[in-house]
Backbone as JSON Lines, residues from 0, in Angstrom:
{"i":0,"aa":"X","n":[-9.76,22.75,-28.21],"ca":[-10.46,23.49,-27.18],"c":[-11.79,22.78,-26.9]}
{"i":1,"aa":"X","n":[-12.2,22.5,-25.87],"ca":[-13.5,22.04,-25.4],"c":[-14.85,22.73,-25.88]}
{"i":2,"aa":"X","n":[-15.66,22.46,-26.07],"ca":[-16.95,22.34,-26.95],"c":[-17.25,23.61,-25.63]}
{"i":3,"aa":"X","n":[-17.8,23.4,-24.57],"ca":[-18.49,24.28,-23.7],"c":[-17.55,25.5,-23.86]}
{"i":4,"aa":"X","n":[-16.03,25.67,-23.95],"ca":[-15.48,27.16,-24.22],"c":[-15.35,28.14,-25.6]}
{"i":5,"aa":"X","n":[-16.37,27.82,-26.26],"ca":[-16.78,27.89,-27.29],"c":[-17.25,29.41,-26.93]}
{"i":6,"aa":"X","n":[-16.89,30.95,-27.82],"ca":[-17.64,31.79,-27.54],"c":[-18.7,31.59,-26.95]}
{"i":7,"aa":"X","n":[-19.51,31.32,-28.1],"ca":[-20.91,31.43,-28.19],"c":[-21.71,30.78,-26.99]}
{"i":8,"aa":"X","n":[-20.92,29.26,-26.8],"ca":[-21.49,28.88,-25.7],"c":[-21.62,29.16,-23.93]}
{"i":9,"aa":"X","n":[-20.01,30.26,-23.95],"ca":[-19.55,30.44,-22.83],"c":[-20.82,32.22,-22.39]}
{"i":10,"aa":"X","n":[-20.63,32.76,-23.49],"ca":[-21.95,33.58,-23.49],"c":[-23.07,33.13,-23.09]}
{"i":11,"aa":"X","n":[-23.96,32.12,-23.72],"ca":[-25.39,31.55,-23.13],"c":[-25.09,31.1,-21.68]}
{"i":12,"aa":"X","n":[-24.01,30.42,-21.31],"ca":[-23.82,30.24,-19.9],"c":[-24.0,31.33,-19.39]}
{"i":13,"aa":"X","n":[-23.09,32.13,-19.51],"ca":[-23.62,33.11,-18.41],"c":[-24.79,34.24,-18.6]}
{"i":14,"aa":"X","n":[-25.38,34.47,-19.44],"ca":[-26.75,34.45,-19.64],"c":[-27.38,33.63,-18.76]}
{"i":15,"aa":"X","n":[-27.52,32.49,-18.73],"ca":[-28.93,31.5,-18.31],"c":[-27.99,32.24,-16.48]}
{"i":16,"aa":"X","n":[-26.69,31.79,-15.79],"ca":[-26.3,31.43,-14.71],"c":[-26.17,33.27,-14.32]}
{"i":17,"aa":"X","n":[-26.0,34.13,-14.78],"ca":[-25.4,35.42,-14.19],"c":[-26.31,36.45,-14.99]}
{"i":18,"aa":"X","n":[-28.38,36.24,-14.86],"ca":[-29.01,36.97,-16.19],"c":[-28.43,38.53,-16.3]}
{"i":19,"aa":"X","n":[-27.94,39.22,-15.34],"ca":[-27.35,40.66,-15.52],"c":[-26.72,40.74,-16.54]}
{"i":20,"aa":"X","n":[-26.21,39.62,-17.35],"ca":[-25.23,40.15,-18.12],"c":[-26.06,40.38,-19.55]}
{"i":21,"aa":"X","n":[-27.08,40.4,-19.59],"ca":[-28.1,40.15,-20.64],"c":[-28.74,41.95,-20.26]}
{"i":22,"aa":"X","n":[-28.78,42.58,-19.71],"ca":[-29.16,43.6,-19.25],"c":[-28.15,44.5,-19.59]}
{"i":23,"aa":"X","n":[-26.57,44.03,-19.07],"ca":[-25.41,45.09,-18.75],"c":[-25.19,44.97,-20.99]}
{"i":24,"aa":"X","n":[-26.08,43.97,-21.32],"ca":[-24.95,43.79,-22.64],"c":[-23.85,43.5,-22.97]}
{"i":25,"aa":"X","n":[-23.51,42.32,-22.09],"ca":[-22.45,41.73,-22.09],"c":[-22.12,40.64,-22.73]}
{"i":26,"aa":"X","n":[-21.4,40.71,-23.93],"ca":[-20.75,39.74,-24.68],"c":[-19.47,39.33,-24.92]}
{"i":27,"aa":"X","n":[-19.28,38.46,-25.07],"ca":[-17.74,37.27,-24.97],"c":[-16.93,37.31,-26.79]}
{"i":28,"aa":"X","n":[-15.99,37.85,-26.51],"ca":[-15.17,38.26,-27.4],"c":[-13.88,37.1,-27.19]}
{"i":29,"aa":"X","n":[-13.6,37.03,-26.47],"ca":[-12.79,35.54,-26.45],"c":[-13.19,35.2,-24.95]}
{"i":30,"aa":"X","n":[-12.65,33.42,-24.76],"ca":[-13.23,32.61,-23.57],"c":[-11.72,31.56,-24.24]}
{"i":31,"aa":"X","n":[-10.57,31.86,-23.54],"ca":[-9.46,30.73,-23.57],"c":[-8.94,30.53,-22.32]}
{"i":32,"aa":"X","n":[-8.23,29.27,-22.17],"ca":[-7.73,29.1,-20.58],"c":[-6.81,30.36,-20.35]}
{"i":33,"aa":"X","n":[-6.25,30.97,-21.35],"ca":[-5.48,32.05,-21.16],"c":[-6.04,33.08,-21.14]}
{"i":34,"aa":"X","n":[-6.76,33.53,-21.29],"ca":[-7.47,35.0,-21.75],"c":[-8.94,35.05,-21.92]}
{"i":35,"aa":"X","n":[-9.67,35.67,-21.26],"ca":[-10.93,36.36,-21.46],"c":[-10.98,37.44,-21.79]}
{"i":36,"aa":"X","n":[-11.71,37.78,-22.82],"ca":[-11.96,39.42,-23.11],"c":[-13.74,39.35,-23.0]}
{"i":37,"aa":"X","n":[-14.43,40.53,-22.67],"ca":[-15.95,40.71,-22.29],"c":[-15.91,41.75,-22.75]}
{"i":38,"aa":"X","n":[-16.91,41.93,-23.6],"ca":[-17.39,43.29,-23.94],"c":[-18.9,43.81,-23.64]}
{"i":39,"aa":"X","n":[-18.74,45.29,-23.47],"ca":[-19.68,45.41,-22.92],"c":[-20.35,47.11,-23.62]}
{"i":40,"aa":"X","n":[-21.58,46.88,-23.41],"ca":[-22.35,47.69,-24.3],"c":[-22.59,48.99,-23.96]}
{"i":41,"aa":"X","n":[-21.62,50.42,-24.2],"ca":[-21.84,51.88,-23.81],"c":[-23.75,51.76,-23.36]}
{"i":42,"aa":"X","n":[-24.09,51.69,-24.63],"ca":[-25.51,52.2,-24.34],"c":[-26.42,51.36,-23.42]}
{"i":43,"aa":"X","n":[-26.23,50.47,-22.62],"ca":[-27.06,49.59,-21.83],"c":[-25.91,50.34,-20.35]}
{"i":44,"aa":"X","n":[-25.1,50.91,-20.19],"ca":[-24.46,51.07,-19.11],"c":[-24.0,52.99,-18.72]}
{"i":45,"aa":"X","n":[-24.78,53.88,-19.61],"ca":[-24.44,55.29,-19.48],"c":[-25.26,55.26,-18.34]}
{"i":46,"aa":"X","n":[-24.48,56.45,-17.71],"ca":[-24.31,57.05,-16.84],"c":[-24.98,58.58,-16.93]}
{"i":47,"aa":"X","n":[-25.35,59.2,-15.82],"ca":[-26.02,60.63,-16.25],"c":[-24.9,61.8,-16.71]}
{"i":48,"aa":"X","n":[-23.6,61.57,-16.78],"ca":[-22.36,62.08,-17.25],"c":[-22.59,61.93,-18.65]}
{"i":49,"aa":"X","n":[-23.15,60.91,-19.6],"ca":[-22.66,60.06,-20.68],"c":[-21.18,59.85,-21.36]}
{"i":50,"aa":"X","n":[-20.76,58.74,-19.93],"ca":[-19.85,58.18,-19.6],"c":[-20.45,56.32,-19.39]}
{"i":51,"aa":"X","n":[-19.25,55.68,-19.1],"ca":[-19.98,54.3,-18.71],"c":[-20.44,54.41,-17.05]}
{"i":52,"aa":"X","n":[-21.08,53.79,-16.97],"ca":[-21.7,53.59,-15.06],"c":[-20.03,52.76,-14.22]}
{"i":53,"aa":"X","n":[-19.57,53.68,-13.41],"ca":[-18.33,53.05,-12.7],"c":[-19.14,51.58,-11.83]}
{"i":54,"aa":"X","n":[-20.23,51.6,-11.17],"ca":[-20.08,49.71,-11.26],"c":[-20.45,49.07,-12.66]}
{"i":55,"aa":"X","n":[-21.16,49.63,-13.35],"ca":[-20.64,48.78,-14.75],"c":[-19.59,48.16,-15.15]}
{"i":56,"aa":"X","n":[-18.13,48.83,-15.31],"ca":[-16.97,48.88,-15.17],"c":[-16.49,48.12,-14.12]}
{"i":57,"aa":"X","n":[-16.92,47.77,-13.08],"ca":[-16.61,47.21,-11.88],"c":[-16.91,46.07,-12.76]}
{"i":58,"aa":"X","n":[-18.47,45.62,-12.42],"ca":[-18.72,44.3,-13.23],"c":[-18.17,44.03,-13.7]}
{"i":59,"aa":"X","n":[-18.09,44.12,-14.95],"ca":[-17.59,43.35,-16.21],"c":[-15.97,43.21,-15.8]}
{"i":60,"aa":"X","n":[-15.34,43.83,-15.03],"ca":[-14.09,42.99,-15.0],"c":[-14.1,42.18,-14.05]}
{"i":61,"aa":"X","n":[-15.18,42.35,-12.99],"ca":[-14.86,41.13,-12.29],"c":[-15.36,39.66,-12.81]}
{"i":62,"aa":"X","n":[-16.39,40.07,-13.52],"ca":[-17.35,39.27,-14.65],"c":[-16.09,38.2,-15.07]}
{"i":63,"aa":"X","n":[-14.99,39.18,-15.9],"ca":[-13.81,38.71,-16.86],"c":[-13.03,37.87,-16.22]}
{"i":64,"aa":"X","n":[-12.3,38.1,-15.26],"ca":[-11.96,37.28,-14.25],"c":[-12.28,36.26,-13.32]}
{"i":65,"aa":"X","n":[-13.48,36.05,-12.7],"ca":[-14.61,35.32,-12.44],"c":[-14.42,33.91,-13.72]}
{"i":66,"aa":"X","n":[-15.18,34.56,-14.93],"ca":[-15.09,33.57,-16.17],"c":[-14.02,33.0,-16.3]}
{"i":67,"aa":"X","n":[-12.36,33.44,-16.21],"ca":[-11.44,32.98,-16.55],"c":[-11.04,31.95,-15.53]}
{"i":68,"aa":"X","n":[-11.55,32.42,-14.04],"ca":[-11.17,31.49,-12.6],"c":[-11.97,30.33,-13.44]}
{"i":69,"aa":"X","n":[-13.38,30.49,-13.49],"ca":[-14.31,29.27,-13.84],"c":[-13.83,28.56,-14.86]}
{"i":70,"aa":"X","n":[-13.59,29.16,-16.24],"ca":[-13.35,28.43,-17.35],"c":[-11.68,26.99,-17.03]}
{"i":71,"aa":"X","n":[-10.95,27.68,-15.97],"ca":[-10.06,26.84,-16.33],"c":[-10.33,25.48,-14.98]}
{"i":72,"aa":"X","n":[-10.47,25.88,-13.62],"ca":[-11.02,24.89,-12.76],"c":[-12.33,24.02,-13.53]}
{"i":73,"aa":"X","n":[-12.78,24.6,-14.31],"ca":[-14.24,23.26,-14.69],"c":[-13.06,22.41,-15.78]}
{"i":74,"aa":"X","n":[-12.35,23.07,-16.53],"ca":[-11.5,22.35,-17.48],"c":[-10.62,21.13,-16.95]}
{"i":75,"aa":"X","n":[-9.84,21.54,-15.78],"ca":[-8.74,20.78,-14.67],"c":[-9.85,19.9,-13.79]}
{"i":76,"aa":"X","n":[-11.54,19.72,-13.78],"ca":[-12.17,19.17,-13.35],"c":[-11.94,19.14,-11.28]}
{"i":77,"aa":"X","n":[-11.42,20.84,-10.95],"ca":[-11.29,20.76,-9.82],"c":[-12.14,22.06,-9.43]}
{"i":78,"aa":"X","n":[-13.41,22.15,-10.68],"ca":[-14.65,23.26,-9.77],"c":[-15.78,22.69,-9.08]}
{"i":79,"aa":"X","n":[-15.97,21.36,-9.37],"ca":[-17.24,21.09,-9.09],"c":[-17.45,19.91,-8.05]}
{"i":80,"aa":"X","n":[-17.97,19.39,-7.62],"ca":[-19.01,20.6,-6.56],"c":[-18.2,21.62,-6.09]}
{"i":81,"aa":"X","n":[-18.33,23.04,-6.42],"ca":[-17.64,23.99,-5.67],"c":[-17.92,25.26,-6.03]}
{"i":82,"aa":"X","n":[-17.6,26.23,-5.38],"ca":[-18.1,27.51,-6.21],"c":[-16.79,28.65,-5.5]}
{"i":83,"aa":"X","n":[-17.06,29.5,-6.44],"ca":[-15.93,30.56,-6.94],"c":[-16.72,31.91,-6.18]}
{"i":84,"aa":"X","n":[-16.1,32.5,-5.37],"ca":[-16.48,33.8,-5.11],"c":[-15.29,34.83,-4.81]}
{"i":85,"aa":"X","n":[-16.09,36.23,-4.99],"ca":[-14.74,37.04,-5.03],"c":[-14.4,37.46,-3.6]}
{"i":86,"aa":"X","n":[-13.79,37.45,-2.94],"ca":[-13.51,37.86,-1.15],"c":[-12.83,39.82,-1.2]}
{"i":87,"aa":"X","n":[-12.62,40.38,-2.43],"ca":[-12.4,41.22,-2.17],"c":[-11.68,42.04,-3.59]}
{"i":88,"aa":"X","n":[-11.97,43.16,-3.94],"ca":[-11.39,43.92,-5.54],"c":[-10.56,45.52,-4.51]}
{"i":89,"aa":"X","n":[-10.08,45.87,-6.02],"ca":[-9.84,47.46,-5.83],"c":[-9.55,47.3,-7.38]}
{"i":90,"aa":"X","n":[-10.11,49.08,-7.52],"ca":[-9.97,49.01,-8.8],"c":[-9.69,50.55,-9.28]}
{"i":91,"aa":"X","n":[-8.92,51.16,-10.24],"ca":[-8.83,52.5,-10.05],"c":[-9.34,53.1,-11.67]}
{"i":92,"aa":"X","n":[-10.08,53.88,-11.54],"ca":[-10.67,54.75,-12.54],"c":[-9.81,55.7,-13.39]}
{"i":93,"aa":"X","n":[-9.16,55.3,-14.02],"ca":[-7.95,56.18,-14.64],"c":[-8.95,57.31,-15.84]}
{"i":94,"aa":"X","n":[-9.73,57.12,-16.33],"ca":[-10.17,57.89,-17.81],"c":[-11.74,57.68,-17.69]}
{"i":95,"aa":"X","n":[-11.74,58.24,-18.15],"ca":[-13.72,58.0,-18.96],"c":[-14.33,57.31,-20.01]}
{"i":96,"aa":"X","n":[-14.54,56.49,-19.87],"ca":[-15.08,54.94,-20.76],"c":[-16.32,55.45,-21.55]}
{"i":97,"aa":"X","n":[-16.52,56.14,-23.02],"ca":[-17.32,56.92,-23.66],"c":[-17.91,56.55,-24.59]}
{"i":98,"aa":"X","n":[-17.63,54.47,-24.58],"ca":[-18.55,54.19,-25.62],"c":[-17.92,52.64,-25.34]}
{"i":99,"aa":"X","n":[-18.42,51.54,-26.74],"ca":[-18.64,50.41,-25.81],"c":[-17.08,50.12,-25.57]}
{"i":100,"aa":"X","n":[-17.4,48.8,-24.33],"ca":[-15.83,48.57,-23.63],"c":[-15.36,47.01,-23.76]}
{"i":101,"aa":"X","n":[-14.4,46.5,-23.98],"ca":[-13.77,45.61,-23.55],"c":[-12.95,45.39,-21.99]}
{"i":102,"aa":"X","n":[-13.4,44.46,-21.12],"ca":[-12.57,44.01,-20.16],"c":[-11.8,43.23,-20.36]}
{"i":103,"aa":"X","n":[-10.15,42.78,-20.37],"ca":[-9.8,41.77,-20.74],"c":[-9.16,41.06,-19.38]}
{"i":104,"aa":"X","n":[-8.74,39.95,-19.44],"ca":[-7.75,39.62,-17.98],"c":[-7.47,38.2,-18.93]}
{"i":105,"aa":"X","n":[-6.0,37.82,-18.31],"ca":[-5.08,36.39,-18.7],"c":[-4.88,36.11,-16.84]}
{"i":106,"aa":"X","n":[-4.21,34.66,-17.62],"ca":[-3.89,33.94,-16.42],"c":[-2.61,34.3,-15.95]}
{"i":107,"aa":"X","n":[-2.66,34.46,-14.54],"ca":[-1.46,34.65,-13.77],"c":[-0.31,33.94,-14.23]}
{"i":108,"aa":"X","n":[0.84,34.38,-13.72],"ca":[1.84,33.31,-13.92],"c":[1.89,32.28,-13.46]}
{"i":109,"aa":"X","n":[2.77,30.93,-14.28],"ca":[2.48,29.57,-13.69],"c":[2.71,29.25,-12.8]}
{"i":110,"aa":"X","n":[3.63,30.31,-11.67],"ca":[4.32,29.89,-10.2],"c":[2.7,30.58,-9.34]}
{"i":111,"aa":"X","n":[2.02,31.27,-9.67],"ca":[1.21,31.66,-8.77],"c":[-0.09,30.72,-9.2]}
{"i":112,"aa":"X","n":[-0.41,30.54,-10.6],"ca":[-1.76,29.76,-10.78],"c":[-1.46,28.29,-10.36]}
{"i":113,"aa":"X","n":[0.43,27.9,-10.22],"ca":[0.33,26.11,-9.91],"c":[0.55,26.56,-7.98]}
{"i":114,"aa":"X","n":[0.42,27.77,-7.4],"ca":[0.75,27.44,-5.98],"c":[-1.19,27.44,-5.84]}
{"i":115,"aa":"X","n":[-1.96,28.26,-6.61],"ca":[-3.05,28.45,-5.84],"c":[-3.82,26.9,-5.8]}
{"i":116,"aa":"X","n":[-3.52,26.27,-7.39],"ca":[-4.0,25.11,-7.4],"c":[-3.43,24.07,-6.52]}
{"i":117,"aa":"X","n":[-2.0,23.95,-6.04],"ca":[-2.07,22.74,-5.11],"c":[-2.4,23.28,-3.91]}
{"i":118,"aa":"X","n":[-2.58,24.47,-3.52],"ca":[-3.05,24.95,-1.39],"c":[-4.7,24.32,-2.36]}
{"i":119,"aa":"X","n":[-5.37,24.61,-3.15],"ca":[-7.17,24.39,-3.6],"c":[-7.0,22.56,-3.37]}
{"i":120,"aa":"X","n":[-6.34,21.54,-3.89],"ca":[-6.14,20.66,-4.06],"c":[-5.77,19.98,-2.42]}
{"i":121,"aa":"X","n":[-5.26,20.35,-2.02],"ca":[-4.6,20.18,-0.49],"c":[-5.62,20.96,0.31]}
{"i":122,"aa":"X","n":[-5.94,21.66,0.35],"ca":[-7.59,22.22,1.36],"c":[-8.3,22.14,0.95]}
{"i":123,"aa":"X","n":[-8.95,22.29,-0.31],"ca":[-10.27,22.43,-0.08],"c":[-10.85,23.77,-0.81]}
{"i":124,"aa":"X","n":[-9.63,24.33,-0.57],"ca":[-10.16,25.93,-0.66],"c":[-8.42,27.35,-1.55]}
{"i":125,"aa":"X","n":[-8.72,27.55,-1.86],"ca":[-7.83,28.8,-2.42],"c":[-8.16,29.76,-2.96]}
{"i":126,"aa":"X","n":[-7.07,30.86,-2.68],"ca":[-7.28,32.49,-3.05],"c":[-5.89,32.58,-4.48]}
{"i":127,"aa":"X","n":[-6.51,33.27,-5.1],"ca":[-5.84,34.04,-6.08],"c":[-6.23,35.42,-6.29]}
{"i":128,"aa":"X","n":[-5.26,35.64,-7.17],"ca":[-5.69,37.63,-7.4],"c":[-5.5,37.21,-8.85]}
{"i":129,"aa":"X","n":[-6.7,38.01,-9.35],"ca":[-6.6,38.01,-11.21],"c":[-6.68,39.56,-11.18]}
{"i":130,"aa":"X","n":[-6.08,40.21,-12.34],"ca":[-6.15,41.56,-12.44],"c":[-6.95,41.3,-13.96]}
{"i":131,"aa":"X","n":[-7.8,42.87,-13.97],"ca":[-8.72,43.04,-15.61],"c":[-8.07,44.67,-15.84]}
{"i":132,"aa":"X","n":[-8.06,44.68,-17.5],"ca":[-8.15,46.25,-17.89],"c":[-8.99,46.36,-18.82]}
{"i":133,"aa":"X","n":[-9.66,47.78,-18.38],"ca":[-10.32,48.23,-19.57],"c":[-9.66,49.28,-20.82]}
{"i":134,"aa":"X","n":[-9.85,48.88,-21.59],"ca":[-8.8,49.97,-22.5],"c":[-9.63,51.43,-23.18]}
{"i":135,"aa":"X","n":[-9.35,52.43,-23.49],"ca":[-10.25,53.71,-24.06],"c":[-9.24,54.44,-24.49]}
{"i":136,"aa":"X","n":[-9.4,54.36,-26.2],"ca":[-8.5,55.1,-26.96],"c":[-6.94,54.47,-26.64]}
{"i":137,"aa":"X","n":[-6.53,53.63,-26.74],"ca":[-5.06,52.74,-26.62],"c":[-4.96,53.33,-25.0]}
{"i":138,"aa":"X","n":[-5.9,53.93,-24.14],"ca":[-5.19,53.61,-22.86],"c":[-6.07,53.04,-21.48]}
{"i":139,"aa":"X","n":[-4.82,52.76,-20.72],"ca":[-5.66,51.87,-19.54],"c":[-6.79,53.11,-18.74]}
{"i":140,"aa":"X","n":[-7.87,52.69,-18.84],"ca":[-9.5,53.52,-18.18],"c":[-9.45,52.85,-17.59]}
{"i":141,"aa":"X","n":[-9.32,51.66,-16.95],"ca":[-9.93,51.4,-15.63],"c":[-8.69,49.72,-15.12]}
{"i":142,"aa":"X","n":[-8.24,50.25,-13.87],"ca":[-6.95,48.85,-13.59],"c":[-7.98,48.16,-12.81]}
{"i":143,"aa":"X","n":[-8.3,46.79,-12.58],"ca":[-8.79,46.29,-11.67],"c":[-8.01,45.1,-10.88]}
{"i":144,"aa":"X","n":[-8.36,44.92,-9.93],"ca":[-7.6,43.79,-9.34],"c":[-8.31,42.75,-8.24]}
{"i":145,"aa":"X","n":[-8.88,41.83,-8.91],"ca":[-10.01,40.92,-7.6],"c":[-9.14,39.48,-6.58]}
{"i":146,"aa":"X","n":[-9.48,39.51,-5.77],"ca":[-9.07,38.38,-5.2],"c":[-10.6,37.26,-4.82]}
{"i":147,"aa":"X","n":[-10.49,35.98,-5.19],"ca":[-11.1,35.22,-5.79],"c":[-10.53,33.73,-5.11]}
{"i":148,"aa":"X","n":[-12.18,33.41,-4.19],"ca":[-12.07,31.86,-3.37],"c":[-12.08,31.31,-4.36]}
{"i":149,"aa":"X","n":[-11.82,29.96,-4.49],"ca":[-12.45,28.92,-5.09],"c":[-12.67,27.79,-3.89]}
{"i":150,"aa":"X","n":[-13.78,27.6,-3.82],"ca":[-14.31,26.15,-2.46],"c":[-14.6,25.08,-3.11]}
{"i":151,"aa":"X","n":[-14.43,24.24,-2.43],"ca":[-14.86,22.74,-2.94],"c":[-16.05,22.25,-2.02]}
């Protein structure tokens, strides 16, 4: 595994590049080309319910997904010069998130992550959809689903 996907290091990145996440209490529980998990801190994100804050919950999975788009284009050396933005989420609130959370998200399947990479490779530009869950008490609290440029 590459030195920069290193927990620890993939954390200070986004610290120094995304400082919210230093606020939301957001820490990196795994950072693999397959899988991101983000965790994130009940008490930096309650709500006047004392529940988690629903864009809290927003964040951090798009956070999760975001990281996982980034971690593997800087790896395949087809992010840079370029940048990653999200063009559009939905996400549904199934439960009440009542203490701290994990977001997790993996990589799509290889027929959808090798079509997005050759239309990115051949334009310039591509869309994918990464989905995140949050889990509370073994069940899904929150489905998310982002769709995600990558530009060159």
């Amino acid at each position: 595994m590459d030195q920069f996907f290193r927990k620890e290091d993939f954390e200070k990145y986004l610290r120094e590049h995304i400082p919210v996440t230093a606020a939301m209490g957001v820490e990196v529980e795994e950072a693999s080309q397959d899988q991101v998990i983000l965790l994130g801190k009940f008490a930096n994100n309650i709500n006047h319910k004392k529940t988690v804050f629903g864009g809290s919950l927003h964040a951090v999975a798009t956070l999760a997904c975001w990281s996982l788009l980034h971690m593997n284009l800087v790896r395949s050396k087809r992010e840079a010069p370029g940048e990653i933005v999200i063009v559009g989420s939905s996400v549904n609130f199934l439960h009440p998130v009542t203490s701290d959370f994990r977001a997790s998200t993996r990589i799509p399947e290889q027929e959808k992550w090798e079509r997005f990479l050759k239309v990115l490779d051949r334009k310039g530009k591509g869309k994918v959809e990464l989905s995140a869950q949050i889990m509370q008490d073994g069940k899904v609290a929150v489905d998310y689903v982002g769709t995600f440029a990558a530009l060159r």
